[in-house]
VOGU-3710 file (C-alpha; in Angstrom, 3 decimals, decimal comma):
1> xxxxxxxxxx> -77,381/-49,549/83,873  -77,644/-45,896/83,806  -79,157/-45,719/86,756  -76,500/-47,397/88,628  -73,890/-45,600/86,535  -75,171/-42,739/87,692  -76,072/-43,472/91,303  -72,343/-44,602/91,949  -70,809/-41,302/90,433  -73,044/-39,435/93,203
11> xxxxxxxxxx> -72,889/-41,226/96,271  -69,977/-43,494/96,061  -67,379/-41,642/93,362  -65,634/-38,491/94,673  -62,652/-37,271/92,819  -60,151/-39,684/90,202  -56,661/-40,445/91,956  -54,382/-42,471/90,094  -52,888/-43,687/93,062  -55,209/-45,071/95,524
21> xxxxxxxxxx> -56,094/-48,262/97,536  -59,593/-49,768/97,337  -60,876/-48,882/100,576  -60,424/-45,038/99,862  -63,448/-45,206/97,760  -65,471/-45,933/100,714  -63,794/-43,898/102,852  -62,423/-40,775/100,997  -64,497/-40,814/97,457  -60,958/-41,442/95,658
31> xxxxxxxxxx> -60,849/-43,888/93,122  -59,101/-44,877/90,029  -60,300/-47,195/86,340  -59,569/-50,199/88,383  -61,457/-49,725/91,836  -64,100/-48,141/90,337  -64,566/-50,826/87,684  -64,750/-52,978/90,659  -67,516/-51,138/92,631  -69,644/-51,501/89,123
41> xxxxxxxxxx> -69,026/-55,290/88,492  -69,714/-55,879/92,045  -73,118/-53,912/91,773  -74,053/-54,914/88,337  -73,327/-58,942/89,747  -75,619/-58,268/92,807  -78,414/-57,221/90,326  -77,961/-59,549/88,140  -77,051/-57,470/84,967  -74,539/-59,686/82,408
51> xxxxxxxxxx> -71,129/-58,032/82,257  -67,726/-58,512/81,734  -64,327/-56,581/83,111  -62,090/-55,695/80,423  -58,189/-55,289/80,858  -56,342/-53,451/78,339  -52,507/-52,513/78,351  -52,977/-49,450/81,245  -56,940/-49,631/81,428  -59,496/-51,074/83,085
61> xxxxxxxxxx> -63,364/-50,776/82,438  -66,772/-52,656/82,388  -68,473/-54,095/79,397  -72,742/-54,174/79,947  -75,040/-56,644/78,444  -78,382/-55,873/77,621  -80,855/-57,647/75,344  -79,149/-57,604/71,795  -76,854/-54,295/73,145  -73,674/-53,666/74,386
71> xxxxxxxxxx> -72,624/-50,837/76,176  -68,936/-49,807/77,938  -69,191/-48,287/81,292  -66,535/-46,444/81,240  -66,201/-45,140/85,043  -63,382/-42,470/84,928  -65,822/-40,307/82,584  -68,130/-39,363/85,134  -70,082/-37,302/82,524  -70,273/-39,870/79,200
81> xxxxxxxxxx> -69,217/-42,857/80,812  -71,487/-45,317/79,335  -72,496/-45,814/75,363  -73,405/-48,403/73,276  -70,930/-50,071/71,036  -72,346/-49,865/67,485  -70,717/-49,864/64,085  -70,561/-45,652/63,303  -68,872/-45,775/67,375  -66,483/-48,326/65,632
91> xxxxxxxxxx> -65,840/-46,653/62,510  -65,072/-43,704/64,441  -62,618/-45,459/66,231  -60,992/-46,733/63,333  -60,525/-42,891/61,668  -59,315/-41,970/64,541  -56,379/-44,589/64,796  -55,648/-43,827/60,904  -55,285/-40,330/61,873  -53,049/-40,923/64,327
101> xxxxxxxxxx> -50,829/-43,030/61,720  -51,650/-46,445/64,040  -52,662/-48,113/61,041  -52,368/-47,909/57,530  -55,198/-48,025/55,095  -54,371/-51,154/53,687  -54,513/-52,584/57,224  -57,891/-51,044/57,821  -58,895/-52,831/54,519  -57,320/-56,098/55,034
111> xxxxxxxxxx> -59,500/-59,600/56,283  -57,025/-59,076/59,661  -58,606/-55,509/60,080  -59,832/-56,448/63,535  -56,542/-58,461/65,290  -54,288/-55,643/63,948  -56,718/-53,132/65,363  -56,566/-55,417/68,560  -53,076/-55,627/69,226  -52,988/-51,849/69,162
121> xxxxxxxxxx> -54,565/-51,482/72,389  -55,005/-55,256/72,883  -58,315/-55,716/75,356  -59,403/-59,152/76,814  -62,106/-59,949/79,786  -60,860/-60,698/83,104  -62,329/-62,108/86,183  -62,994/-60,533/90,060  -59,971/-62,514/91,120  -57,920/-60,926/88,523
131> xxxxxxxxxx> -59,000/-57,543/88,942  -58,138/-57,527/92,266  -55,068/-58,435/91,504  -53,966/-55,739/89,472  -55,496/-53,473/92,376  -52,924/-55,014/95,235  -50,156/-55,257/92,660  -50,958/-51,491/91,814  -50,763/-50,832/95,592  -47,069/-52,671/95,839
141> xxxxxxxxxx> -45,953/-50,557/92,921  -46,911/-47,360/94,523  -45,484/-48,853/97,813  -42,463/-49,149/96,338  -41,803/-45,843/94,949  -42,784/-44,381/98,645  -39,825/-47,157/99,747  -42,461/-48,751/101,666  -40,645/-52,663/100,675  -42,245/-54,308/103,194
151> xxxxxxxxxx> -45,491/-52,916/102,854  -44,635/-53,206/98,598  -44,290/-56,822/99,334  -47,457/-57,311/101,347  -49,515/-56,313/98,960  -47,478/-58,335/96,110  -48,182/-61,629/97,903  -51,729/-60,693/98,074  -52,290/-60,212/94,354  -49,689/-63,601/93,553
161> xxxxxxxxxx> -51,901/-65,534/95,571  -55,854/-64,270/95,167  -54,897/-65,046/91,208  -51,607/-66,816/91,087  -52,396/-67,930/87,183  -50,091/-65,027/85,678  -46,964/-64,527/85,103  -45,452/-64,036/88,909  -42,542/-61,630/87,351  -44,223/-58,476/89,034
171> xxxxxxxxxx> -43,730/-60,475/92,608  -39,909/-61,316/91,574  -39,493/-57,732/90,912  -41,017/-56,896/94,737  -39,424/-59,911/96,264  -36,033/-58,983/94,580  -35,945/-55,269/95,806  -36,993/-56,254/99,315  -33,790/-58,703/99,676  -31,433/-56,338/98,110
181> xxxxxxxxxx> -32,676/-54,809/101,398  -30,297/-57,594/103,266  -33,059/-57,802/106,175  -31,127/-61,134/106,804  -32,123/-60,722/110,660  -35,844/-60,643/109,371  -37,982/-63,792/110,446  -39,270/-64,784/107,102  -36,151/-63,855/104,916  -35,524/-67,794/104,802
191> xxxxxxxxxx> -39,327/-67,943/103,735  -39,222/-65,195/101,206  -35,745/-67,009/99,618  -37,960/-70,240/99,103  -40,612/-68,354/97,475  -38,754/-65,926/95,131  -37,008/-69,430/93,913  -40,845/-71,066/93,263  -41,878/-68,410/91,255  -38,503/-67,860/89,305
201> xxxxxxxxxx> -38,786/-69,660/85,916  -36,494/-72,597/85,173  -34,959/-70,828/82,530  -33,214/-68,346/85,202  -32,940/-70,729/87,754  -29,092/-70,690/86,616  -29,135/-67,021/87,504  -31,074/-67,463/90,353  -29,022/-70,279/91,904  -25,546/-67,934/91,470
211> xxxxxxxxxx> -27,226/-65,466/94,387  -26,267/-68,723/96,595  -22,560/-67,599/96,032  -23,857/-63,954/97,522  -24,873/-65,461/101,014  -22,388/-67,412/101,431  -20,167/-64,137/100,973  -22,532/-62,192/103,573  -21,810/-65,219/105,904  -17,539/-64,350/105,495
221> xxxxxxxxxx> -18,319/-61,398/106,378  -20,046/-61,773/109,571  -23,368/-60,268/108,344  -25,428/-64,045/108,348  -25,199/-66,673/111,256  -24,143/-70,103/110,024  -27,168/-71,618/111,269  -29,434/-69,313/109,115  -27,264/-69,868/106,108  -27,819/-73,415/106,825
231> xxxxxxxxxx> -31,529/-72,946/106,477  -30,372/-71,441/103,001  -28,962/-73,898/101,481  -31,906/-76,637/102,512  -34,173/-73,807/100,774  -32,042/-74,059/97,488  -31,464/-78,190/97,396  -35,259/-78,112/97,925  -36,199/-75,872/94,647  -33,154/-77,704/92,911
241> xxxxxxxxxx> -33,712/-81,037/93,343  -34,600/-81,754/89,721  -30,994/-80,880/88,407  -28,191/-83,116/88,976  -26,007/-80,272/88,282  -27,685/-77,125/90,359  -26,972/-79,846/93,367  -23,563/-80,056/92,680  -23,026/-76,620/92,868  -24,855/-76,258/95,756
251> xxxxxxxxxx> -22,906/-78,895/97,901  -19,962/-77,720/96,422  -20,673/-74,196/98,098  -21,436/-75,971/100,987  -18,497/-78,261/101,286  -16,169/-75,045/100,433  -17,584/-72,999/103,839  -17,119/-76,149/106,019  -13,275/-76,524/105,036  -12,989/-73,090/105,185
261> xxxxxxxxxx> -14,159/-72,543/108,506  -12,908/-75,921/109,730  -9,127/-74,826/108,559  -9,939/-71,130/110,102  -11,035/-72,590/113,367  -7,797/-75,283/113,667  -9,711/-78,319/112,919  -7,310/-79,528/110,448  -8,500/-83,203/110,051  -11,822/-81,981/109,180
271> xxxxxxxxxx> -10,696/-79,055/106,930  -8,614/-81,748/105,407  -11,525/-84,086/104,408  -13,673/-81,199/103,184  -11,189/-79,848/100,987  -10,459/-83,009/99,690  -14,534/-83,399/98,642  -13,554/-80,001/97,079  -10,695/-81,251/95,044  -13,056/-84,054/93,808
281> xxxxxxxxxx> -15,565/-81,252/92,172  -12,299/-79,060/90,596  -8,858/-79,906/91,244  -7,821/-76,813/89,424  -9,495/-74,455/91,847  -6,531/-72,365/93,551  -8,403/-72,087/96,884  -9,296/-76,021/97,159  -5,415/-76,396/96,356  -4,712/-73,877/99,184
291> xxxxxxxxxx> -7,102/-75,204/101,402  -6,006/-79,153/101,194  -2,332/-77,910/100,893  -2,772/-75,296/103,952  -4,589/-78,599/106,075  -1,867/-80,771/105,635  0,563/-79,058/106,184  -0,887/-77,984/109,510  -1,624/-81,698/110,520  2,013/-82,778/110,165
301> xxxxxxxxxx> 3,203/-79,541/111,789  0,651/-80,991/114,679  1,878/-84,485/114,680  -1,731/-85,954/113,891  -0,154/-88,387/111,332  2,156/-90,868/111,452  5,284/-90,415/109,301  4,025/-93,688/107,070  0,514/-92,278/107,246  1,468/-88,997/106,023
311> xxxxxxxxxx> 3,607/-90,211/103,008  0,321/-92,463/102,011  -1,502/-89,528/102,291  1,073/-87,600/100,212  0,929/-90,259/97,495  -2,641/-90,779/97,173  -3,440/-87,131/97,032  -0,546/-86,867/94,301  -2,438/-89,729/92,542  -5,512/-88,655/92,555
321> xxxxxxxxxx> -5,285/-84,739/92,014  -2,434/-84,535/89,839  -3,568/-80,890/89,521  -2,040/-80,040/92,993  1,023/-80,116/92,133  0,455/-77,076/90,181  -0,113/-75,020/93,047  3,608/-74,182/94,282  3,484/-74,728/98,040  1,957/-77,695/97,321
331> xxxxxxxxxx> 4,754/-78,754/95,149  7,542/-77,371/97,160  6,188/-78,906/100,405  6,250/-82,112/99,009  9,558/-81,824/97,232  10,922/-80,823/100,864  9,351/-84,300/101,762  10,956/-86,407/99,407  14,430/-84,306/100,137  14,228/-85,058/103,871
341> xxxxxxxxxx> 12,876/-88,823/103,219  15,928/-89,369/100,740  18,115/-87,897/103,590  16,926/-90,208/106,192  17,140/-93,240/103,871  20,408/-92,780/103,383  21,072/-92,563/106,942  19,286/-95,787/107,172  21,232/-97,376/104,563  18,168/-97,914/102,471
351> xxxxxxxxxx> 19,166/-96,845/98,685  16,512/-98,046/96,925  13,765/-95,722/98,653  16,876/-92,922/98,305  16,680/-93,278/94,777  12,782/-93,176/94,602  12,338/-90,459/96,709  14,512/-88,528/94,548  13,368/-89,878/91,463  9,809/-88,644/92,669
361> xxxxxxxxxx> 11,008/-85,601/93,365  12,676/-85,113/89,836  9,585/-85,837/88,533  7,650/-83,205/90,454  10,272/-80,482/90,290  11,466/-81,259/86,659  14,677/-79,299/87,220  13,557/-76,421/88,754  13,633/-76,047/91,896  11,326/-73,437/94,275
371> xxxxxxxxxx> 12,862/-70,709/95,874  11,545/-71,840/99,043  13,504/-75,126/99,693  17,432/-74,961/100,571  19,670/-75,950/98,165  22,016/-77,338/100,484  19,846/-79,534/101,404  19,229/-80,879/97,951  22,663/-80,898/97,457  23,006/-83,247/100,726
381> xxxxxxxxxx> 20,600/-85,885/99,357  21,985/-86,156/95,826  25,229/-86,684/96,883  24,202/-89,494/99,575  23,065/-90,772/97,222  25,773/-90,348/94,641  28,416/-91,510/97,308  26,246/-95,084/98,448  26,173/-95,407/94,410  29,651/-94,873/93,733
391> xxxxxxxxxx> 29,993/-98,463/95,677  27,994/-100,095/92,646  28,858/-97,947/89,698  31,054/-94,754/88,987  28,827/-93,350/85,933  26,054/-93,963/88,002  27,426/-91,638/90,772  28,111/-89,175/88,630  24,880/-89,408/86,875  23,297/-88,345/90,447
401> xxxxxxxxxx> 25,884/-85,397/90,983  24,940/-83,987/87,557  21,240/-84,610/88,470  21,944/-82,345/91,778  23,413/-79,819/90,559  20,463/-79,531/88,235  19,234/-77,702/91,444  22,478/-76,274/93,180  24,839/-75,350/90,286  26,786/-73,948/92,809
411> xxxxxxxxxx> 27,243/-76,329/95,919  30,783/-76,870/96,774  29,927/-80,410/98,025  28,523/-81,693/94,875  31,363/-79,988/92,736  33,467/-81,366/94,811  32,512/-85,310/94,749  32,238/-84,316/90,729  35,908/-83,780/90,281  36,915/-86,541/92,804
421> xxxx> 34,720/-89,243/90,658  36,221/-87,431/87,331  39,920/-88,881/88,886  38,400/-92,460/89,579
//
């Protein structure tokens, strides 16, 4: 052992860097607790000497096993680096952590003397596999603070996958500051997505699954192609699969881009069933309102419905998102609806849809009516209306003026037919 020890130092070991790769030591002489623990185990494992690598919180050195001895090879000491571990080294130890007030007395006396002492400067043994992970994973640290990201990353994946058994919060960390980068261009951003959502614990997968909201953003803005975002969100239903809800919101993203780009690029029958998939995951959302309000509107404006297919429509959506008639256009376009239907059914002699039309639009408008719509023109249906009525019943014609002026306190016409029916 102290042969090799010492045979290392001089031919291999040059000068301690903290910051240095593994093949420096070969080439340069530089070398740090962790490569040069690695140069030992590898030697002492060719000659077939027992040892173990021991981690500790920012260490790493060898532990030597010979007959009934043990001895630390320590290899940044090039002078004392090894000794054998005895009880007066121990005891030392001990004094030395009581007089720097680690532990109390009564701790040093206590049966759980040696855990307490251990979670100080907790130590366990680690395997090849693992020590070379904390070398690459060194490496991406230092790569990082030299905002070398890609070259930070490289050397991340390398550690996660020669021991992927730990924790893989060190790669998040890499992965996450390389796509704050927004490489989006970059050939394996799509791949590096995927794998940032593997190793993200469940219990932030909430967290995780909000950065969905993000791309879809850099899409709006021009900064992501469509077909790459695509490729996005079959990455996230992949890793989400298990949750019911996390799908939901994914689709729901989803369905939101292709009614917003349907509406933005005139495709009004299309933006009209999206947003109507929208409506069905939160009829309170002000842009699903807009959105379905904004697409039908447009298809009537381009004559893609039928007047009888457009009043179903009307209906149903009134039926089944009784929400969007919160959203004021929404309710004032359809109020102007029932005004001109009541109008033209009327004209058609048809009282009975007259009345429901304006009995439907009573009950959306509940007395107040939207700046937006003419009141002369409410004042025209009511007293239609009021004037076919007058035929069946005079209180009932003036129960239809009062109800119009309700909305045009001021019309002439409907203050006029009031006094004429007060005379009858």
């Amino acid at each position: 052992m102290k042969t090799v020890f010492n045979t290392v130092h001089y031919r291999i070991l040059k000068k301690y860097e903290t910051l240095n790769q593994f093949c420096e030591i070969f080439e340069t002489g530089y070398y740090n607790c962790v490569s040069a623990s690695a140069v030992y185990a590898y030697m002492f494992a060719r000659l077939g000497v027992p040892h173990s690598i021991i981690e500790t919180t920012n260490h790493v050195y060898v532990v030597v096993y010979y007959d009934e001895e043990t001895w630390i090879v320590e290899s940044t000491d090039p002078q004392q680096g090894y000794y054998e571990v005895h009880e007066d080294n121990y005891d030392l130890y001990l004094k030395g952590l009581l007089a720097q007030k680690l532990v109390t007395q009564e701790e040093l006396d206590s049966p759980d003397r040696d855990s307490i002492v251990n979670s100080i400067n907790p130590s366990h043994p680690i395997n090849a596999a693992r020590l070379c992970r904390i070398q690459y994973f060194n490496q991406a640290l230092f790569d990082l603070d030299d905002r070398k990201t890609w070259q930070a990353l490289q050397n991340a994946l390398k550690s996660y996958y020669i021991y992927p058994n730990d924790d893989p919060g060190d790669l998040r960390l890499v992965l996450a500051t390389w796509l704050e980068e927004e490489r989006f261009n970059h050939p394996k951003f799509k791949d590096l997505i995927d794998l940032t959502l593997q190793v993200t614990a469940k219990e932030y997968h909430s967290e995780a699954l909000e950065t969905l909201e993000f791309y879809c953003r850099k899409h709006l803005d021009g900064e992501i192609d469509r077909g790459k975002l695509d490729t996005i969100f079959q990455v996230y239903k992949k890793n989400f699969a298990y949750s019911d809800s996390a799908m939901d919101y994914i689709i729901e993203n989803e369905t939101f881009l292709n009614a917003y780009e349907s509406f933005s690029a005139g495709q009004v029958l299309d933006s009209y069933k999206f947003s109507k998939k929208l409506m069905d995951f939160n009829p309170n959302n002000a842009r699903y309102q807009r959105i379905l309000a904004g697409s039908t509107a447009q298809i009537i404006n381009n004559n893609l419905w039928s007047e009888k297919g457009f009043l179903d429509s009307v209906e149903s959506l009134n039926h089944h998102y009784p929400e969007l008639l919160n959203y004021g256009l929404w309710r004032s376009f359809v109020a102007d609806f029932y005004i001109y239907e009541a109008i033209n059914a009327v004209n058609a002699k048809n009282l009975a849809l007259a009345e429901k039309r304006l009995n439907a639009l009573d009950e959306i408008l509940k007395g107040e009516l939207p700046q937006i719509i003419n009141e002369e023109r409410v004042a025209l249906a009511y007293s239609k209306v009021a004037h076919y009525s007058f035929r069946r019943s005079t209180a009932e014609a003036k129960a239809w003026i009062d109800r119009g002026l309700r909305y045009s306190p001021s019309s002439s016409l409907l203050l006029g037919l009031k006094d004429y029916y007060a005379k009858k």
